[in-house]
N, C-alpha and C positions, 0 to 999 in steps of 0.2 A: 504494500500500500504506500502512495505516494503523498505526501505532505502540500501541500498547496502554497503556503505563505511560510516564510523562514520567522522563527523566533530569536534572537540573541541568548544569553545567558540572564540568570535572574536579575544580575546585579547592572549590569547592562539596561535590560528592557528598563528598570526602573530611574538608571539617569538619562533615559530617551525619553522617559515622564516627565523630567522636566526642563526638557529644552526641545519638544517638539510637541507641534499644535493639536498635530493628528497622530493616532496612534491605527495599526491595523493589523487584527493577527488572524488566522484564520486556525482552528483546532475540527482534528478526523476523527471522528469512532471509528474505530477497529470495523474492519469485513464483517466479522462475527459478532453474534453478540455476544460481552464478557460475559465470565463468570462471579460468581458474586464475592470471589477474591479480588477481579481488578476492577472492579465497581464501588472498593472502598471504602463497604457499609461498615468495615471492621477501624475505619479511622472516626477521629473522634470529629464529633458534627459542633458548627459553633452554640453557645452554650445558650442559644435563646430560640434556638430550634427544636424540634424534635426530630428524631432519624423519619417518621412515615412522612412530614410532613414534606420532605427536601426530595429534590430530585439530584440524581448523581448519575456521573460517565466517566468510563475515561475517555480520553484525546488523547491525538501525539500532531507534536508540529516541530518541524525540519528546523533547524540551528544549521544556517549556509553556512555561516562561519567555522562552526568546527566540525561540517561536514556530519553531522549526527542524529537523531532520534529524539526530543525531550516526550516524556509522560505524562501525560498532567490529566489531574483528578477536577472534575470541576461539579460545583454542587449549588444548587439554585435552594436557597433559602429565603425565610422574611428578608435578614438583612443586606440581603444582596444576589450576586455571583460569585462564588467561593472558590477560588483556583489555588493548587499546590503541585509546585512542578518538583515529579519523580526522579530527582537526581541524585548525586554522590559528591557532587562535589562541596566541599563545606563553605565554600567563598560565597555561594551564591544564598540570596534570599528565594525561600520557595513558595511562600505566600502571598497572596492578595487577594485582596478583597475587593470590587467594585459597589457600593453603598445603591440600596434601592432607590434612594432617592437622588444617585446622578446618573438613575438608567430615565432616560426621557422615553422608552419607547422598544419597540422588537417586531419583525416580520420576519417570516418564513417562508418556504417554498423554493424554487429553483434558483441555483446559480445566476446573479443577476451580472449584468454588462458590466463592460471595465469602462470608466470614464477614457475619452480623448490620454486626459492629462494624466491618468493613472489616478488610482485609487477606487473603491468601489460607490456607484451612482447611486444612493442611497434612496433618490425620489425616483426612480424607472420603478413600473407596474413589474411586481417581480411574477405575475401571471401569467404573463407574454414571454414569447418562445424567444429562447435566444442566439445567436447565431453559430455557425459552426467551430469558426476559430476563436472565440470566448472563454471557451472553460479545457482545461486541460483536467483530464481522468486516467485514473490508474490502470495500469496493465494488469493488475495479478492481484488478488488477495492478500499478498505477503505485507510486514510491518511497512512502513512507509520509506521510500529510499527515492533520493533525488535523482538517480539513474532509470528509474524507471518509468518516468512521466512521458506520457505520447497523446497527443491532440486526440479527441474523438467526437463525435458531431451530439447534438444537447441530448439528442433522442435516446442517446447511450447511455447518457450517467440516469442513475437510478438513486444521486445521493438527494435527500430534502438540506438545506441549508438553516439555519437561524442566524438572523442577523439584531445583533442586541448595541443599539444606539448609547451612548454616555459618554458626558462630559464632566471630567475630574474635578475635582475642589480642588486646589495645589494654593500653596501659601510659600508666601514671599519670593516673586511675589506673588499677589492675588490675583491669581488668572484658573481659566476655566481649560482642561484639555479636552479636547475632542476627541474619544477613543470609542474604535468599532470593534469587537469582537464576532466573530465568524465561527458557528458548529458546525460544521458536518455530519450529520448523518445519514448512513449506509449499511446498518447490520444487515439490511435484508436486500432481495433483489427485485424487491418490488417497490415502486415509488410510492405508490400511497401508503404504504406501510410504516416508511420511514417519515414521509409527509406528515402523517398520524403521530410519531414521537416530536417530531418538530415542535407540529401546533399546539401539544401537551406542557412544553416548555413556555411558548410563548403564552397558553395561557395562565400558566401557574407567575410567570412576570406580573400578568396584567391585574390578578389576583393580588400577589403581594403589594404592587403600588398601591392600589385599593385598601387595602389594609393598614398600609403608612400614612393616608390621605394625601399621597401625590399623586392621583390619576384624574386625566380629565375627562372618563367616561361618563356619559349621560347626558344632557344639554349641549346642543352645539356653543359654540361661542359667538358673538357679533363683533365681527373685523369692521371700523369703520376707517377709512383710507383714505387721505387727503392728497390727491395726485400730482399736487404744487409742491408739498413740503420736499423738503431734500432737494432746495436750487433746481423744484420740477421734475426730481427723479424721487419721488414718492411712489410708484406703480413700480418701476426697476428692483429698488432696492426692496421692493415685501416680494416681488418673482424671485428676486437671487438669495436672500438672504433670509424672508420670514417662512415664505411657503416652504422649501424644502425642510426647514427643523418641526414645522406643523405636521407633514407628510410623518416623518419619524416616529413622534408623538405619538399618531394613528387621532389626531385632536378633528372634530368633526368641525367646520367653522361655515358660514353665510359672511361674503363679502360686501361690502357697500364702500361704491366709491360714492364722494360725497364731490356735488357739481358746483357748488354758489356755497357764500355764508349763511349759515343759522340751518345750513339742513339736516347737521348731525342732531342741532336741539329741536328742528321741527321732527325729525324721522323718531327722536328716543318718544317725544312727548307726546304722539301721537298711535305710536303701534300698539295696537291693543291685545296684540299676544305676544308681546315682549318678554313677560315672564312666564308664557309659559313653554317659549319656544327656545328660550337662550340662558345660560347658566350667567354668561357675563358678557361683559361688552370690553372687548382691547379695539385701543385707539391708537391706529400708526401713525404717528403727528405730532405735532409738537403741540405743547401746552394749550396755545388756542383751542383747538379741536376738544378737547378732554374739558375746557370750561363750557363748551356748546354739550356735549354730553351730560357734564355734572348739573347743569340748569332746567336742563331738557325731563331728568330724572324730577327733580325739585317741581317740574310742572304740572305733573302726572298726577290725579286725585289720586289714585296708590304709590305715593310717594314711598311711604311708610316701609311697604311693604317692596318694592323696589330696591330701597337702600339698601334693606334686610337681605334680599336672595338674591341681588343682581352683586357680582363682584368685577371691581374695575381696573382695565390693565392698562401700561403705556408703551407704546416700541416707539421710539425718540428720533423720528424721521424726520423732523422740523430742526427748526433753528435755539427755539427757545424748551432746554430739555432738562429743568430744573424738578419737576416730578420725578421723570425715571432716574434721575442721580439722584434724589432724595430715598426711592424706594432700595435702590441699589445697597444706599449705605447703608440703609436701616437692620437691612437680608447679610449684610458683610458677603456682598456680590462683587465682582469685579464688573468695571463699566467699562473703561476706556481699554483696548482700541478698537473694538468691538462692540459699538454700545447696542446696536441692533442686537445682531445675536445673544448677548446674555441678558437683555430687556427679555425678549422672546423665551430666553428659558426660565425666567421668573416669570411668563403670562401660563406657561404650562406647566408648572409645578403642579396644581391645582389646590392649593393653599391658600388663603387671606387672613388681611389683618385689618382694623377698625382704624377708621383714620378719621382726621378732627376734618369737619366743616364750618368756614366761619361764615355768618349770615350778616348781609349787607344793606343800609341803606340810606340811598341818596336823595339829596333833595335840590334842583335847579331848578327854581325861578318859581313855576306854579305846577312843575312835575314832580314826582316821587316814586322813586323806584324800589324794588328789592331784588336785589342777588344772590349767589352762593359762590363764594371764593374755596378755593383751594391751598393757593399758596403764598402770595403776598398783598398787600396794600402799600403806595408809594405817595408824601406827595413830597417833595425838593429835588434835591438833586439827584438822586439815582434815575426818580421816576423822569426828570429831564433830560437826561443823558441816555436815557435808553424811546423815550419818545422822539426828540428832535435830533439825533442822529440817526432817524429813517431817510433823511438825504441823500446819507454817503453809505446806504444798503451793498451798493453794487462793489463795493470794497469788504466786503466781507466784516468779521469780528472785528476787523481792525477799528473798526468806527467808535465804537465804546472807548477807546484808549484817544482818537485824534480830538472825539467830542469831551472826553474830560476832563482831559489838559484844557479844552478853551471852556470851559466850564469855571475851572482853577482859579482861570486866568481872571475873569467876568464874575465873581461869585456872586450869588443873589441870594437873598431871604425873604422868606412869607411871614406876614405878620399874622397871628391867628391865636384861637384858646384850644385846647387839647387837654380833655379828661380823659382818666382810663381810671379804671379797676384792675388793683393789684390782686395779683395770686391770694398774700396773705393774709388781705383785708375780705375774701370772700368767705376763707375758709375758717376766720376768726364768727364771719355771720354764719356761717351754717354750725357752727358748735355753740353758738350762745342761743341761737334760735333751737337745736335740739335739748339745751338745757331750760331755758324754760318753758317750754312745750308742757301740755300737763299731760299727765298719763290719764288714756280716756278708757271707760270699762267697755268691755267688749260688748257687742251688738251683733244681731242678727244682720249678716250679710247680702244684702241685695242684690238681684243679678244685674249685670253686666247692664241691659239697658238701661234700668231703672237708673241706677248707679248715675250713666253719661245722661241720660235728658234732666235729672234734675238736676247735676253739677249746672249744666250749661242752661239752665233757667234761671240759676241761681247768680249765677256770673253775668248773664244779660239785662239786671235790674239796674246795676250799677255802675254802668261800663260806659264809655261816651266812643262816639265811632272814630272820633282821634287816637283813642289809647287802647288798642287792641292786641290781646298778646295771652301765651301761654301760661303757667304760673311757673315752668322750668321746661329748660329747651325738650327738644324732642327725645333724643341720647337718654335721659335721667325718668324718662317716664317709663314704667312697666309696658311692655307688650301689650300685656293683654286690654290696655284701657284704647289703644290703637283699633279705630274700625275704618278701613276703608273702604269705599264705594263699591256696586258692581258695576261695570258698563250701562245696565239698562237700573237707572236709577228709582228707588220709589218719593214715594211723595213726602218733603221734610214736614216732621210734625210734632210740636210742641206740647210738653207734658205737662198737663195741668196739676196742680197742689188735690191732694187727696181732702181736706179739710176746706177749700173753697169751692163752692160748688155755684157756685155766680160765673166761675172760669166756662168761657164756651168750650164746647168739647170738640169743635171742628177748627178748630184754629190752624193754618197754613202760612207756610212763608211767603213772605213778597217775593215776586221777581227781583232781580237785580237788572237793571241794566245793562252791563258789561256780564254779555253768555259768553265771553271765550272765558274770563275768570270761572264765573257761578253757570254752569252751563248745566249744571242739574237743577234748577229753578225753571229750568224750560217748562215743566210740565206741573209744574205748582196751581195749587186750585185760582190764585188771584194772576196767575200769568196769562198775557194776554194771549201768546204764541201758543197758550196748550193743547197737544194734540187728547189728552187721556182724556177718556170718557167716564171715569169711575175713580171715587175718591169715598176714602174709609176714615170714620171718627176714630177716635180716640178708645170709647169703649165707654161703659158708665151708663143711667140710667136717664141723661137727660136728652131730650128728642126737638131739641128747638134748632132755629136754622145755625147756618155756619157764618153768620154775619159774628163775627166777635166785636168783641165789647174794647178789645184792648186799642190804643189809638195805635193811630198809622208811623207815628215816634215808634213803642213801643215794639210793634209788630216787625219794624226792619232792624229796631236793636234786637231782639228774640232771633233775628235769621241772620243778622251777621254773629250774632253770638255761636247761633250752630256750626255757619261755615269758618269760621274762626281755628273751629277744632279741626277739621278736614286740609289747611294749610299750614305749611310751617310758619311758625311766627316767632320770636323772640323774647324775654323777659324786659329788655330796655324801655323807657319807655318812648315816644315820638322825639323824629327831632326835633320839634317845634316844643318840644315842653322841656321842662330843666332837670336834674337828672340830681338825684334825693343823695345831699351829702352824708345821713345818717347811713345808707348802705356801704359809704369806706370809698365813692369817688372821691378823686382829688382832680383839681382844676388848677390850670397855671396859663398865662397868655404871658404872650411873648413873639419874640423875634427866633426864626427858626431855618438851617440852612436845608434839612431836612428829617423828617419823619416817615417811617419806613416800618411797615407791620410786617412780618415771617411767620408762619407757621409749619414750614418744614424746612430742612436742612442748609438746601441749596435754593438759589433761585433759578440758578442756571448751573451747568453742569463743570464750569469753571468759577463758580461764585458758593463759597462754603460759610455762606452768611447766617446763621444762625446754628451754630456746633449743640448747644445742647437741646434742641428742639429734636421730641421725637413726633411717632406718625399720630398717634393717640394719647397724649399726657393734656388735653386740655386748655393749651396754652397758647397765648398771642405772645411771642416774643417784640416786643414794644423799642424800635431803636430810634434814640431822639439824640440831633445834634444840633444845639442852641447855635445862635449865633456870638461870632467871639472868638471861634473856634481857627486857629493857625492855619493857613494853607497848607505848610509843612505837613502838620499835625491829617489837615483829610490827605492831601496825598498818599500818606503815610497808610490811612485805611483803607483809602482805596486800591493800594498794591495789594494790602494783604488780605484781603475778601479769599481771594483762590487757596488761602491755606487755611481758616478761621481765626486767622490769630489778628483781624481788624479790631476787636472791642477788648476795650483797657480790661484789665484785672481790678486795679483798685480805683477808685472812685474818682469818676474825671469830674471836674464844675462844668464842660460842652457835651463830650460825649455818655451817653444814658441809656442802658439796656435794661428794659424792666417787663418780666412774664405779668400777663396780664389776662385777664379772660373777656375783658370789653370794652370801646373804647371808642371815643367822639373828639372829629374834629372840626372846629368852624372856622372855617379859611377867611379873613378880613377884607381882603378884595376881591377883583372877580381875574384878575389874569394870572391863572397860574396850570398847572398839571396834576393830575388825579389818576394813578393807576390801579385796577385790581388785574392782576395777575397777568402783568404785562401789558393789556388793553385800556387805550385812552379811554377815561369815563367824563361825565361833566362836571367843570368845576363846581365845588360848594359843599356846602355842610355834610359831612359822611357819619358816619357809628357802623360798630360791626361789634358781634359776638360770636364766642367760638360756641361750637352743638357737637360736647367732643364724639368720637367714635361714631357718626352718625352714617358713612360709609363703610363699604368693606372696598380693600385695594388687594391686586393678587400679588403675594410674596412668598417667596421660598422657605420661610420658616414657622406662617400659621401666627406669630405670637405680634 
């Protein structure tokens, strides 16, 4: 029997781990099939397995080098692929291990084509026949011997192959190796036979990844693909680079290329089998694209429920790729120089992690907005140097560096007031407020609706439709107080007091106005556009009409109070109202070169602006630099953004880093610059809170 692919020596193959990218060995079952002495059962199995649970063979694979034979025992367990190579010599290492969690993937079947360039074509249909001079096969049954190899046409070989995909963890440095491993199997003379061992392997793979929670079986994924990003090679590089590691995977995916702005957040906020069709949605894009996403989600009456079972990925085929470096670092993933490829193997781990959403909201002139931020707020100087150096795009990064020098040079400051809410100041209110909370004796438990329509009756007596809000973000509220809509909406209906019986019992909401908002009000008893013919009271024994008594005030406070609960909303209160210093705000005005909100790591994939921001800790890292502040002194931190070592250690009088969890600012003129997450917003008065862990992001570690 002939060897196919040469092996080196233990000690060898393993310093070829670390200084080549791609690794490829190919291992042969024996003609026959062993016996259950070279099968191994008598070596000892690793110690988190059990022997019936494991699969085991031997293999042999040719060492060109020393002209030879090596043995190798290979054992499919939970923890991996288990190899130990049969030799004598003491120098050599005989073990390894490949971890289940760096197999991405495994197919089986025929002998597939050899790349142009060499190596094996890992995305070719290995179903399809393959050509004559392809595959070289053995002359004889005997051990494998490199003399003995002679071409023979596909129809001849009767061996089934397994091909098992993995990329190594290797440290120091932090890089990912690419290595294929190749079985052969041949005991029998029959293809389907060995076919049949094959697929027994690769299912027992697909099995344990399952088992680990690295598998992305079940839900396809939603690929949304910006054909601009990447200087216009967005479509090239997901052909070259994402699709074939998905192919490996065996990951089932639906593509959307996306044609115009706002269609990733019209297509998310729109599809109405989005959850039940897709496990998650990866964004090959740069940041932009993944804020039309996260918004699109936020729009959806099943938001709740969205954030909960949709998990969200980034492959960083844009310019601005300050997500997937953040999610990178968080995984201890290596990014650069490869940021594609090991993006994509943290979209297919099939793992996630809870990551903070900060909710936004502005106010120009006689509009009002709300948002959902991901990753920064800007307004001074960063946010002007990365706005107004869209001029000199056609020069590449360079432009950050030639616009910040004339930045230096021109320094400007906004005058303005800036509250925030410190970390410490919240968490002193939630320990004084659970100490004197009184302890209340327990009560008969009401179900679930009871429960939500008299909260939210109770809540709409006293509520003005400027000050609308949660009583704690979404994140901190139990599940199960969470109801979302179905598509075919019923009729909203207010719960009258058990003890008033003067309440009418047919009481209905008003329309709203604005149906793209409240567009289940379409069908409300007092809507004019209703199509439903049939409307049901309340229940009770009074039989009078459904004219309610409550005034026309009351009745649209009663229906914003309902739908109040159905949208995310915040704790803050309006911008237009002042914000209660007994809760631990601090307020300060001043002159300011800039102020600059982070909630994850990087901003960009060369900008390591906020070091101790994780993905879910809650927190607005808050960076303020008075005015007063030395050129020197910002030069200084604007070199070293790319390493985190920009913000002082000990306490500067300009520069000011403070975690915060909310925060308002009102800008004193009108010309200046406003960014949420790299996109120009309008100038004026802003506030934002963080709603920690209210997404799931996909990462390689689950935590």
């Amino acid at each position: 029997m002939t060897a196919k692919a040469a092996a080196t020596p233990a000690t060898t193959a393993t310093q070829q781990h670390q200084h080549q990218l791609q690794q490829q060995e190919t291992f042969e079952a024996p003609a026959t099939p062993p016996t259950p002495t070279e099968t191994g059962t008598g070596t000892a199995t690793p110690p988190s397995e059990r022997e019936e649970d494991e699969l085991s063979e031997i293999f042999f694979v040719e060492n060109r080098r020393r002209k030879q034979n090596i043995k190798i025992q290979v054992k499919l367990c939970i923890d991996g692929v288990y190899l130990r190579r049969e030799t004598t010599q003491q120098d050599h290492i005989n073990e390894q291990l490949i971890r289940i969690e760096d197999i991405i993937g495994s197919s089986c079947g025929p002998r597939l084509k050899k790349r142009a360039r060499g190596g094996l074509n890992s995305c070719k249909n290995p179903s399809k026949q393959i050509q004559e001079d392809d595959v070289e096969l053995p002359e004889d049954q005997s051990p494998p011997s490199k003399k003995s190899n002679r071409k023979q046409t596909a129809s001849g070989d009767k061996s089934a192959y397994l091909y098992i995909y993995a990329y190594l963890k290797k440290e120091k440095p932090l890089r990912r190796v690419q290595t294929l491993r190749i079985l052969r199997f041949r005991s029998s003379d029959v293809y389907a036979e060995n076919l049949a061992t094959a697929q027994r392997w690769h299912r027992t793979i697909r099995e344990y990844k399952q088992r680990s929670g690295t598998s992305t079986e079940g839900k396809k994924l939603l690929i949304l693909l910006n054909p601009k990003s990447g200087s216009g090679k967005g479509r090239e590089l997901f052909q070259k680079q994402v699709a074939p590691l998905l192919r490996e995977a065996e990951a089932q995916y639906d593509l959307q290329i996306t044609t115009h702005p706002q269609y990733a957040l019209e297509f998310v906020r729109s599809r109405k089998d989005l959850l039940e069709r897709y496990a998650g949605i990866v964004v090959a894009s740069g940041d932009g694209l993944f804020y039309e996403v996260l918004n699109g989600l936020m729009e959806r009456m099943d938001w709740r429920r969205a954030c909960r079972e949709l998990s969200l990925g980034i492959i960083p085929c844009g310019s601005g790729n300050g997500l997937a470096k953040s999610i990178a670092h968080h995984c201890n993933e290596p990014y650069d120089p490869k940021p594609i490829l090991h993006a994509t193997l943290i979209c297919v781990a099939g793992r996630a992690t809870p990551m903070d959403v900060v909710r936004v909201e502005l106010s120009h002139r006689d509009k009002h907005f709300v948002m959902y931020s991901f990753l920064s707020i800007g307004w001074g100087l960063i946010a002007d140097i990365d706005i107004e150096s869209e001029r000199l795009r056609s020069i590449g990064a360079q432009r950050f560096t030639l616009w910040a020098i004339k930045r230096l040079i021109t320094l400007r400051t906004y005058r303005g007031k800036l509250f925030y809410l410190p970390q410490k100041e919240q968490k002193e209110q939630k320990e004084t407020a659970a100490a004197t909370t009184p302890e209340k004796v327990p009560s008969p438990r009401p179900s679930q609706a009871q429960a939500e329509a008299e909260l939210r009756l109770s809540r709409s007596t006293n509520r003005s439709l400027a000050r609308r809000s949660l009583p704690v973000p979404a994140s901190h509220r139990p599940i199960s107080e969470f109801k979302d809509l179905p598509d075919e909406f019923d009729d909203v209906q207010l719960r009258d007091d058990d003890n008033d019986q003067d309440q009418d019992q047919f009481a209905d909401a008003l329309s709203i106005t604005d149906r793209s908002i409240y567009r289940q009000n379409a069908d409300s008893w007092h809507s004019a556009v209703s199509r439903r013919t049939a409307y049901y009271s309340m229940g009770g024994n009074s039989t009078r009409s459904n004219r309610s008594r409550l005034s026309v005030a009351q009745k649209i406070e009663a229906a914003n109070a309902e739908f109040m609960q159905l949208v995310p909303t915040g704790t803050m209160p309006a911008l237009q109202l002042p914000l209660p210093a007994e809760q631990g705000w601090i307020c300060e005005e001043g002159d300011y070169v800039m102020v600059h909100a982070a909630y994850t790591t990087h901003l960009a994939s060369d900008c390591f602006f906020a070091p101790d921001s994780k993905l879910n800790d809650g927190l607005i890292y808050l960076v303020i630099i008075r005015a007063g502040v030395g050129r020197s002194q910002l030069l200084n931190f604007l070199l070293s953004m790319h390493n985190g070592t920009h913000l002082p250690e000990p306490e500067d009088p300009h520069i000011l880093v403070v975690p915060v969890t909310a925060f308002r600012i009102e800008p004193s003129g009108n010309n200046g610059i406003l960014t949420i997450d790299g996109e120009r917003v309008d100038y004026g008065p802003i506030q934002a809170e963080v709603f920690p862990g209210l997404i799931n992001v996909m990462t390689t570690t689950g935590q």
